[in-house]
N, C-alpha and C positions, 0 to 999 in steps of 0.2 A: 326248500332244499334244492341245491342247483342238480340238474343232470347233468352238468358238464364232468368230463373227464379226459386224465392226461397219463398218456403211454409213451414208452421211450420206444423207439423202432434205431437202432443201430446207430444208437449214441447222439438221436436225436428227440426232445423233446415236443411231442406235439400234441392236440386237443381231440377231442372228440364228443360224444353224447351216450350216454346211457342206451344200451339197447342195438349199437352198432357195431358188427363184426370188427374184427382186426384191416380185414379187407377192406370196409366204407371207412373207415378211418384213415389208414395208409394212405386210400385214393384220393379222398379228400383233402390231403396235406401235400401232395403230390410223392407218394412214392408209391414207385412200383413194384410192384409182387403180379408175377407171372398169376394165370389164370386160363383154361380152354373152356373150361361148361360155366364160367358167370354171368350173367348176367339180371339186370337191377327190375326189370320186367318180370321177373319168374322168380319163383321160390327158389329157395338155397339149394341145393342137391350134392355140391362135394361131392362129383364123380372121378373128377381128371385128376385129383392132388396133387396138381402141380406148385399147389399155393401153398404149401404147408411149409411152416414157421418154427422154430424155437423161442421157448417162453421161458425164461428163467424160474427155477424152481419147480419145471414139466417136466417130467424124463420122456414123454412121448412127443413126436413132433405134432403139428396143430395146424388144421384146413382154414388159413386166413378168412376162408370164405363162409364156412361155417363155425365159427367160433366168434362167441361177443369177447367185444375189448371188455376189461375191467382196469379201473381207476390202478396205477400203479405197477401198470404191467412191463416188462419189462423183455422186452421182442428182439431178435436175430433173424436177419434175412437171406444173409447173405456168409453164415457158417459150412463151412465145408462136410458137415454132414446134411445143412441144407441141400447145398448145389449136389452133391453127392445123389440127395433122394429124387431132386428134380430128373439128374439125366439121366436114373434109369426108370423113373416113368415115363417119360418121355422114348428113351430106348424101347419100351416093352407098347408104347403107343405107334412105335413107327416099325414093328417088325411084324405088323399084319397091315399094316399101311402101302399100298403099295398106287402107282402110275405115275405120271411121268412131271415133276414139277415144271421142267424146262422141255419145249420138243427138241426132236433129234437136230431140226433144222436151225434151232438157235447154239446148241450144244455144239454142232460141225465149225458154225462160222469163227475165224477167226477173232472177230471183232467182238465174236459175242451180240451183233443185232437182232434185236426181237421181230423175228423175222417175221412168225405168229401173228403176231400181233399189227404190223403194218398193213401185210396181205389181209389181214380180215379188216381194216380200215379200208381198204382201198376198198375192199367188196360191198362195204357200207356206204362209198361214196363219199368217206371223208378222206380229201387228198390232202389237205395241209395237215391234218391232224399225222396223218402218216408222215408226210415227209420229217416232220417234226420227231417224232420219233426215230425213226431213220436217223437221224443228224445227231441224236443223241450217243453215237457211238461214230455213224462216217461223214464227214463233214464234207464228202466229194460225192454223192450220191449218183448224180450222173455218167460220172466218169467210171466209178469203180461197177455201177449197174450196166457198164458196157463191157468191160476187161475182165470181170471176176472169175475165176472159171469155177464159181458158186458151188463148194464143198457141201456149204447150204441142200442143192438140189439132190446130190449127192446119198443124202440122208435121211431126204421127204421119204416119210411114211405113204404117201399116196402112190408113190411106185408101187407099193405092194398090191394097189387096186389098178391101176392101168399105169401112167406114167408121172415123175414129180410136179411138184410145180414149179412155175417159170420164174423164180422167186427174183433172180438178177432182172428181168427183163421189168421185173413189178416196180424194182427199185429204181428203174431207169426212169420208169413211166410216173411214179411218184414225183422223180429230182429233176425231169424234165419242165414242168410245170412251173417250176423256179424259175427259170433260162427267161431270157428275154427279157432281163428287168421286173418281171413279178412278184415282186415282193422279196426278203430273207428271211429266212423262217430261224437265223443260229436264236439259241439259246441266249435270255439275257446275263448279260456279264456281273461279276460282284463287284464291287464296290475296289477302285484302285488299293493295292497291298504296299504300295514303296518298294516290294520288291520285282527284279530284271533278274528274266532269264534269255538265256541268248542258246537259236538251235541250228545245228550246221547242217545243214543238208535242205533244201525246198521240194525234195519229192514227195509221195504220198504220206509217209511218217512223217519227215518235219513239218509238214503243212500240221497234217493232225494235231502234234503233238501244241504246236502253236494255237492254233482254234483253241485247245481246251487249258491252256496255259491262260489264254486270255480270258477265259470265260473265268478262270478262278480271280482274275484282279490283278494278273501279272505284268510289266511290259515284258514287251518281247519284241527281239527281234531274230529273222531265218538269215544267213548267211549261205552263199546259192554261190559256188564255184561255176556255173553255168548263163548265158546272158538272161534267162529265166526261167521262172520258179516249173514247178511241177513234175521233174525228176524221170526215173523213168516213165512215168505215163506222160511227158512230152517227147523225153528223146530216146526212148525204147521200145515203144508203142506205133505203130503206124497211126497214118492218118487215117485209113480207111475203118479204123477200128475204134479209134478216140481220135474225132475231129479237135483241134486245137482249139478251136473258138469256144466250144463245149468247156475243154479243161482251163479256158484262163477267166470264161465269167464265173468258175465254181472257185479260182484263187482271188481272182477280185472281190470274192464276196468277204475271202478271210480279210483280204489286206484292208476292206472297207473299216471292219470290225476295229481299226487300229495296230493291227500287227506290222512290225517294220519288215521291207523288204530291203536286201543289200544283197545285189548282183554280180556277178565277174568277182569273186571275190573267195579267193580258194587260203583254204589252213595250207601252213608251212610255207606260201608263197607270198601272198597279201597280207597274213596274220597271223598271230600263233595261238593256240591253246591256250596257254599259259594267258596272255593279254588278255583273249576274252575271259578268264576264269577272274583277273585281278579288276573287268568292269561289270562283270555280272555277276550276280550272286549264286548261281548255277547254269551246265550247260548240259544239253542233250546234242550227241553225235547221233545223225540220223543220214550219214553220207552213200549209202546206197556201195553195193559191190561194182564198181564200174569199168573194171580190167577182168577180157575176155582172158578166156585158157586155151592154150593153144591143141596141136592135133599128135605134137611128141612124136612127130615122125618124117620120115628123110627129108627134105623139099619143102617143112612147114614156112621157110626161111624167104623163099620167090618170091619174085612179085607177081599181083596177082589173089596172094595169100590173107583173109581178112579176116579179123574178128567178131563175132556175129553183129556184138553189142556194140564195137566200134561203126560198123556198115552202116545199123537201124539210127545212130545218133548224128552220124556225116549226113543221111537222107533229111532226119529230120531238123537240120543244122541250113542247108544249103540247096534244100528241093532234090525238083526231078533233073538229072542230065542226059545226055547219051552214052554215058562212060557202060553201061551194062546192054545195049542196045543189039540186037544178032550174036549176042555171047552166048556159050554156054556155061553156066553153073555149075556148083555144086556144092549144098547146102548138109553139113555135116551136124548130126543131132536132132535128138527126135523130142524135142520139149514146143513150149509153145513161142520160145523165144527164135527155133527152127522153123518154124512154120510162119511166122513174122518177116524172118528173113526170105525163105521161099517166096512168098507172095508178094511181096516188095520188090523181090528180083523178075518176077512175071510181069511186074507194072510197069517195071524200068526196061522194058521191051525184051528182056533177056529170051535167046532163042530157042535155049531146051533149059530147065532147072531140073536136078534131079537131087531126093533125098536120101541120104546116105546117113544109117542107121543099124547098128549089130544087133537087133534083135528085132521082134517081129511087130507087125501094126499092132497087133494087139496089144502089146506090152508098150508102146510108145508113149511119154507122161504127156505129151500135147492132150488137148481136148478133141474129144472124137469129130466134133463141128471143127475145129482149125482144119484137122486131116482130111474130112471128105471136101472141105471148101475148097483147100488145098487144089486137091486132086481135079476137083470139077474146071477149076482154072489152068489145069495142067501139068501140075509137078507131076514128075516121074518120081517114084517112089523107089529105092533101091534096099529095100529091107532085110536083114540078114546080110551083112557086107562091111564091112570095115576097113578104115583108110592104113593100108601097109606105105606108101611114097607119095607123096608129088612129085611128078616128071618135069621138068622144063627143059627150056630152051632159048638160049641168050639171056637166060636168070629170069626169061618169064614161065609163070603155067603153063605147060600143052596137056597134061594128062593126070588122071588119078588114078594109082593102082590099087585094088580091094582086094581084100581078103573074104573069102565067102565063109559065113558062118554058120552053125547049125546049134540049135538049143541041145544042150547035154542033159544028164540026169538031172533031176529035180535034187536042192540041197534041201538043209533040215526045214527051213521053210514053208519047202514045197516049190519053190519059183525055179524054173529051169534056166540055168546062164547060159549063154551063148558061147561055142566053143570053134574054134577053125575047124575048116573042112580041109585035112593034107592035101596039099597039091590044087588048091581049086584058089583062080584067083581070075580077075578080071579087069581089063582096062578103060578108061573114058575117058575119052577126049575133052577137055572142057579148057577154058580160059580163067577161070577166077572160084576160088574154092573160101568159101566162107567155114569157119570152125565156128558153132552154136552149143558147145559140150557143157561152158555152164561159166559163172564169172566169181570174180572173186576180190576182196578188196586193194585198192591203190595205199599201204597207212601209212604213206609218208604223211608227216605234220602232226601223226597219232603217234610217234614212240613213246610216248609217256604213258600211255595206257597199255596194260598186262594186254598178250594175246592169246587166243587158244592154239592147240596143235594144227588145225587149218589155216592157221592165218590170219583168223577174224579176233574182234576185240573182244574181248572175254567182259560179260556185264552178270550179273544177277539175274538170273531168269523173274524172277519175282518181284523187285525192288528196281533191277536197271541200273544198277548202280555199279560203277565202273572200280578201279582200284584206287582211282582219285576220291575224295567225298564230296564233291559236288558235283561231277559231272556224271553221268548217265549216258547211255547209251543203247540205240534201237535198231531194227531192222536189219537188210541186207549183210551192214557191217559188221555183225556179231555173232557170235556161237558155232550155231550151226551154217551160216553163210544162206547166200541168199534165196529168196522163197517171193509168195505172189506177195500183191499188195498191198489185200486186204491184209494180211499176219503184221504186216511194216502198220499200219491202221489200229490194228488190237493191240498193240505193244505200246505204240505211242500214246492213246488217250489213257490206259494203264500206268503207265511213266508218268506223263504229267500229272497225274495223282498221286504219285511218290513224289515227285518235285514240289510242287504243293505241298506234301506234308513237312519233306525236309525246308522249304523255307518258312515254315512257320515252327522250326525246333519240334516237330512233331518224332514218334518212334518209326522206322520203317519196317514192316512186315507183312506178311499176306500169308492170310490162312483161306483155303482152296474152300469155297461152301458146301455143306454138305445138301447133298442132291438124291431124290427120290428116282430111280428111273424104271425103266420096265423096257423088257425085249418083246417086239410083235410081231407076227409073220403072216403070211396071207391069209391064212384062215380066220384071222384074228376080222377084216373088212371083205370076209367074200360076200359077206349081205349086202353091200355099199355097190349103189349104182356105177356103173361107168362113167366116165364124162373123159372126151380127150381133150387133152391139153390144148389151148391153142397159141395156134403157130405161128410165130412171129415170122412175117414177108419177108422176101431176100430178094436181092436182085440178081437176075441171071448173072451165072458164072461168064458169058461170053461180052457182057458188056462190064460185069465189075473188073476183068483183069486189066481192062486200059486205062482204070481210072485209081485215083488215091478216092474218090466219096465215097459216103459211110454203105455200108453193104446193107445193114437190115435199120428202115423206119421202125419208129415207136410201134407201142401199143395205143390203139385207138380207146377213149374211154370205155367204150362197150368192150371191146376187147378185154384188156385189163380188169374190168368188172367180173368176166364171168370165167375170167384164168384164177380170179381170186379168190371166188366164189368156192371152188375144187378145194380150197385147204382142209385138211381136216379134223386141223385146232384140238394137236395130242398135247401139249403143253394144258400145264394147270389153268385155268382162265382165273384163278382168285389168288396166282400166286406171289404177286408183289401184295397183297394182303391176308398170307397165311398164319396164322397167329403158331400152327405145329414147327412150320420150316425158318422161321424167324428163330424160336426159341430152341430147336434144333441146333441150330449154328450157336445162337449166343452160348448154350451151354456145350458144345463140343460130344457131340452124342457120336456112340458105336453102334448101330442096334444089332449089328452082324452076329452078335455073340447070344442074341437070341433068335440066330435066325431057325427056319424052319416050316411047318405046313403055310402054305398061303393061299387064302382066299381067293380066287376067281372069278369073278361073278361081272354079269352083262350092264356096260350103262344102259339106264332106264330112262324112259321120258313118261313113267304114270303117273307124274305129277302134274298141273296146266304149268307148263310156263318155266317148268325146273328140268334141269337136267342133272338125275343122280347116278352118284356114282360110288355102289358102296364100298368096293375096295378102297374107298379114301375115307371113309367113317371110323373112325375110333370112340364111336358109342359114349361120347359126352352128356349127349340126350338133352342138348340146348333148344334142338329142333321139336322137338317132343313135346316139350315145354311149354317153349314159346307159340306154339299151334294150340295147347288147351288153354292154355293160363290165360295170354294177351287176344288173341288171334279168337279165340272161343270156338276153335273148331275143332278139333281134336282126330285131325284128319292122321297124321303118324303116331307112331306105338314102335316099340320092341316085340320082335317077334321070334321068336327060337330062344335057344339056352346055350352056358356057353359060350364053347368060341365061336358056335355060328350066329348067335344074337345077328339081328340084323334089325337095321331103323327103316319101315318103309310103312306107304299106307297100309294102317291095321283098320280106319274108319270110315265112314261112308264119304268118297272121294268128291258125291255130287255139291257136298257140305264146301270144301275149299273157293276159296274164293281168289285165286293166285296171287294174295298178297305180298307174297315174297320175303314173309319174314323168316321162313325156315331158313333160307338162303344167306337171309342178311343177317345170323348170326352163326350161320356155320363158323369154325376155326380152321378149317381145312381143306375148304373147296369139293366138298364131298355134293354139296347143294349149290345149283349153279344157277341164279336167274337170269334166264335168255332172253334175249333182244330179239329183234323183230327178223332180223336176219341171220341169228347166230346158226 
């Protein structure tokens, strides 16, 4: 008599053996049925239920994992009182579930890089391994580890124990090691698609968005109104900040890749829209906000009178001259594109520069490092003051007249705006007044594309998708109007993921993942050793202001090593292989609606070699298991009743033998096998 046998699993006929669950059968036919506590090592247990099935002619539902197939069975997987049951066991597993799948540091960055995850390679001494991940999100790693003003550091957890880590400075020290011919670490590309997409703009977005356009099979080519690529981080950026040669071996490495460059070559003038839409199969607008805004007030009209962003692009168009040389300035706005401007004009021999700004240093969006830099080379700061006239004389500059301001009440906020002071105003004499208040897009050659209320091209925040259907649209030139470069970078490798799906007829949509996190405060590392940061070299303020070279050297490897060393790796470490936060998303979980008491409790290291963490345990008892059953040690147990059950050494610890299999079948990262340097 055969033992074979044959079960339908959702309308599919398939084989099996006498004696084997629904589960070994499924898996052996290749289909899937969710599961957290299986495994083929350890007896059956059915603890997680997440497997459970409909059986024709069962009115109860049924543990694929504990239950034998029978000949003639007739199985549902994927019934909506299925999925129904999954995600609220899964709900009621994730509302005592609690720490942080993604850290703060990867959560801030625009781009979304693993930031975690690089820094602890570097601190490992694997530098291609990092860079390579790095690249997996910024294809300019150099350049942007020099410019970011790393929201990243912003949100390191290690502030709460002395100060963040130096996370741009790591990314520098990573993408530097590229330079010089060293090797390219892109990503291998797929296999040519037949389809061309074409992207307007060569700054930090279009570049990206091209890298990863290529990588999926595309041709591509950038279209660069400019005589070359690289956007504002060539002609908005100083030199002293991003050396050029820096930013064109990090474009040479895309255009190696095959991506077409075409230069001097501007929409509405050169080309239209339209043409490129009828020779490409899609296109992304990546044209960057490139028209200063003026100062809207008397005299903005002189000459004399300059745009921040027009100044920073003539410099880096046509070099150093003497046209700013014994002048005095004045440098209007307190961003970092202000502070760009300022120090530029300090290079350019300018006599006195001063900043002029209505609100206080504090509140200034520059980076706290532009402003004291600033300061240390000599900008006069004029804080609290705003531009009421430009004065001239024979239609040039002689003077700026300020209005002195003082912070008023706090609004609902909480943020106190800056209000005039009657009657209080003040004069400067200066020769040339640059406006750095903020830019905004030039959309001739775009009227075809919807725009929003500011002016910018109105896209999909999600999909990038413009009002045309095959063009897309990123960065500067859109929505909310323009921001740093790393967001122009997050948006773009994101897009060409929607363009890729739309050229393959795919559906466009994005659903946001769902994320475990947790809030922590000092108390949480006041055990944790100190270590300060270390501090990347700068060159004296008195020799960098007569120069454009770069202000701060690399990270030396020891350096970098032991800046990377400090992380303190709040992210999941197992959580690109969580079997709870995978199936989380796949079934669209709330667990909010069971929220309520939550566990606390300290990560431990009484394991050799493990690091637990039981606020991440949902009591599947795989570890449990696999320590008696395979492992023969029988070193964890449950211990408590209840909600406070907890899984930790219950047996004699000297028994373990750190095999790591607890670890290597956790589903949730609760069991973490450490590396030698973790």
């Amino acid at each position: 008599m055969s033992n074979k046998i044959k079960i339908n699993i959702d309308g599919r006929d398939i084989y099996g053996s006498q004696g084997q669950t629904i589960l070994a059968v499924a898996a052996e036919n290749g289909v899937a049925i969710p599961t957290l506590c299986h495994d083929e090592r350890v007896e059956i247990y059915g603890s997680c239920g997440i497997c459970a099935v409909e059986a024709e002619g069962i009115p109860k539902l049924l543990r694929a994992c504990a239950t034998l197939a029978k000949d003639g069975m007739v199985i549902k997987t994927n019934t909506e009182r299925v999925l129904k049951n999954r995600k609220t066991v899964l709900e009621l597993l994730l509302s005592d579930h609690t720490g942080d799948c993604l850290p703060p540091c990867t959560l801030a960055c625009p781009a979304q890089t693993d930031c975690q995850g690089y820094v602890k390679l570097i601190a490992n001494g694997k530098y291609k391994e990092a860079l390579k991940l790095i690249k997996e999100k910024i294809p300019l790693p150099s350049s942007i580890g020099r410019v970011c003003p790393h929201p990243c550091e912003e949100a390191c957890r290690r502030q709460l124990v002395e100060e963040p880590i130096s996370i741009a400075a790591l990314k520098r020290f990573a993408g530097d090691l590229e330079l010089g011919g060293n090797g390219d670490t892109a990503a291998e590309a797929k296999p040519p698609s037949g389809k061309k997409a074409a992207v307007i703009g060569g700054g930090p977005g279009g570049l990206t968005a091209a890298y990863f356009l290529k990588l999926y099979g595309h041709d591509v080519t950038i279209y660069e109104a400019m005589p070359h690529m690289g956007g504002m981080l060539r002609y908005g950026i100083p030199e002293y900040r991003l050396p050029k040669a820096i930013l064109q071996e990090e474009i040479d490495n895309i255009e190696k890749m095959g991506v077409n460059f075409i230069n001097n070559t501007k929409i509405g003038e050169n080309l239209t829209l339209e043409s490129l839409r009828e020779s490409f199969d899609s296109v992304i607008v990546a044209v960057g906000a490139w028209s200063g805004m003026g100062l809207r007030c008397p005299g903005d009209e002189l000459d004399g009178v300059l745009g921040g962003i027009d100044f920073l692009r003539e410099v880096a168009l046509n070099g150093v001259d003497d046209s700013f040389k014994g002048k005095k300035v004045a440098v209007v706005g307190g961003g970092n594109s202000a502070m760009d401007a300022c120090r530029t004009a300090v290079r350019l021999g300018a006599l006195e520069v001063y900043n002029i700004y209505r609100r206080t240093k504090n509140e200034m969006p520059a980076e706290e490092i532009e402003i004291i830099e600033a300061e240390e080379e000599g900008v006069i700061f004029k804080n609290l003051t705003n531009p009421l006239e430009i004065l001239g004389e024979g239609g040039r500059v002689k003077s700026i007249k300020l209005q002195i301001m003082e912070l008023g009440a706090p609004d609902a906020s909480g943020r106190r705006a800056p209000v005039p002071v009657p009657g209080k105003e003040e004069n400067i004499e200066v020769d040339i007044v640059i406006s750095a208040i903020g830019q905004r897009l030039n959309p001739a050659g775009f009227e075809t594309l919807d725009a929003t209320k500011w002016g910018t091209l109105a896209a999909d925040e999600n999909t990038f998708r413009t009002n045309i259907d095959d063009v897309f649209a990123i960065g500067d030139a859109t929505n909310k109007g323009a921001d740093i470069a790393v967001s122009a970078i997050g948006e773009a490798k994101r897009a060409a993921e929607m363009v890729d799906r739309h050229l393959k007829g795919e559906r466009l949509e994005y659903n946001p993942p769902y994320l475990v996190k947790t809030e922590k405060t000092a108390d949480d590392f006041s055990d944790y050793e100190k270590k300060p940061r270390v501090k990347v070299s700068e060159r004296a303020a008195a020799e960098r202001r007569n120069d454009f070279l770069e202000i701060n050297p690399c990270f030396t490897e020891d350096e970098a090593k032991k800046e990377a060393s400090r992380c303190l790796e709040c992210g999941c470490l197992d959580y690109f292989e969580c079997k709870l936060i995978n199936y989380a998303n796949k079934y669209g979980v709330q667990p909010e609606k069971y929220s309520g008491k939550l566990h606390s409790r300290p990560i431990e290291d009484d394991i050799p070699k493990i690091r637990r963490t039981p606020d991440k345990c949902v009591l599947c008892g795989l570890c449990v298991r696999i320590c008696e059953e395979d492992a023969n040690m029988g070193v964890l147990g449950f211990v408590g009743r209840g909600f406070d059950t907890i899984v930790k050494p219950a047996g004699d610890l000297s028994n373990c033998e750190a095999c790591g299999k607890c670890a290597e079948v956790c589903p949730t990262g609760a069991l973490i096998q450490l590396t030698v340097n973790s």
